[in-house]
C-alpha positions as CSV (number, residue, x, y, z in Angstrom):
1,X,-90.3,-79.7,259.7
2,X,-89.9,-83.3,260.7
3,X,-87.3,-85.3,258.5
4,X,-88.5,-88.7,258.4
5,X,-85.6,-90.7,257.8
6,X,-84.4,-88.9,261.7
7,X,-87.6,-89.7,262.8
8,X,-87.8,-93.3,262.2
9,X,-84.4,-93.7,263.2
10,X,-84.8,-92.1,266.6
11,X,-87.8,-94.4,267.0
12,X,-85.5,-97.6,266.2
13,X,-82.9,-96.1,269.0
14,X,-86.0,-95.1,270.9
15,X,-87.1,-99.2,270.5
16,X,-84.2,-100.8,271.5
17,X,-83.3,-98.2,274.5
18,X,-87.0,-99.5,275.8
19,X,-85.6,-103.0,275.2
20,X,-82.7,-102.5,277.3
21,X,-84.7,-101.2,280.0
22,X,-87.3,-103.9,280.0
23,X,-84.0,-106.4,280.2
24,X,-82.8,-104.6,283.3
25,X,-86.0,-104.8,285.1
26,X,-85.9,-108.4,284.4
27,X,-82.2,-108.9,285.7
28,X,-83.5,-107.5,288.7
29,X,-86.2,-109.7,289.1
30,X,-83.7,-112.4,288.5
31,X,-81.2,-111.3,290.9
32,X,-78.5,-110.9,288.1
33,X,-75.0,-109.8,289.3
34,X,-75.3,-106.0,290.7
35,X,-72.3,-104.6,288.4
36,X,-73.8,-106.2,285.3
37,X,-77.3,-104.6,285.9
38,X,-75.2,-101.1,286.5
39,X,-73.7,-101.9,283.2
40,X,-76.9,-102.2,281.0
41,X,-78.5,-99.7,283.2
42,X,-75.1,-97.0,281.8
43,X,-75.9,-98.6,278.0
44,X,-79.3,-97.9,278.4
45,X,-78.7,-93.5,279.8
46,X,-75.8,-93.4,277.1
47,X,-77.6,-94.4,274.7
48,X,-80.4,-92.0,276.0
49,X,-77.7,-89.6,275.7
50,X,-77.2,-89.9,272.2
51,X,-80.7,-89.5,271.0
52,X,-80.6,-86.4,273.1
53,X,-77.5,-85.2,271.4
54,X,-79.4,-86.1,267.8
55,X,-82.8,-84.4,268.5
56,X,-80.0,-81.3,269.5
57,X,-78.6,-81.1,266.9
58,X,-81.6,-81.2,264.8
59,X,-83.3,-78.3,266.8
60,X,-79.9,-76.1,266.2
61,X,-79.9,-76.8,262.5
62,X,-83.6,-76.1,261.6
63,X,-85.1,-74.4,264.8
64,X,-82.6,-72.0,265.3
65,X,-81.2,-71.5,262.1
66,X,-84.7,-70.9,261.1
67,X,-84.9,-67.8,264.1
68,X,-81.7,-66.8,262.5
69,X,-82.8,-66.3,258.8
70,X,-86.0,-64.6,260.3
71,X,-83.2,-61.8,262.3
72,X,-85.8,-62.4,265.1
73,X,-84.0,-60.9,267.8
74,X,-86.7,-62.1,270.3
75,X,-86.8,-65.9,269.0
76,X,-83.3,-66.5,268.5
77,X,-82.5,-64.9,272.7
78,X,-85.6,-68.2,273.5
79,X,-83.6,-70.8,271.6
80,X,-79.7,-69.7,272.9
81,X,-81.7,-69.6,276.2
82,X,-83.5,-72.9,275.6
83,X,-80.2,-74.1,274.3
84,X,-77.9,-73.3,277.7
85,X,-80.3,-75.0,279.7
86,X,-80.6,-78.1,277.9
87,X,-76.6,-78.0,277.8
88,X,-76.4,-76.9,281.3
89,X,-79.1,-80.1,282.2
90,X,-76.9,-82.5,280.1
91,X,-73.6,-81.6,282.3
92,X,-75.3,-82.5,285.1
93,X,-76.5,-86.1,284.1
């Protein structure tokens, strides 16, 4: 089920992420100050991090609550194991 209103706002986020990586590459080229180009490059993978956290959340409240309705006992051990190694993934970054 795709909600459309998520959709096309992920795509905005999705937009303006791309943006702020296209501006990095170009403070590179530029020679900008080191410590600002860290500090877009941390805007840019939070910001990363927050679609991830939104597209997460999506996938708990449809995907897995779908699994859940169903009592598959099969589908709903994939998506807690999916689910721990996305979480375990995010801890590391």
């Amino acid at each position: 089920m795709k909600n459309n209103t998520m959709h096309t706002e992920n795509k905005a986020r999705l937009a303006r992420i791309e943006g702020q990586v296209r501006a990095v590459n170009r403070m590179i080229d530029d020679g900008e100050y080191c410590i600002d180009i860290i500090t877009q490059i941390q805007a840019a993978r939070s910001a990363l991090q927050s679609v991830s956290k939104i597209i997460l959340e999506k996938h708990l409240k449809h995907c897995v609550a779908e699994a859940l309705v169903k009592s598959d006992t099969a589908d709903i051990q994939e998506k807690l194991d999916e689910i721990m190694t996305v979480i375990k993934r995010m801890e590391k970054s």
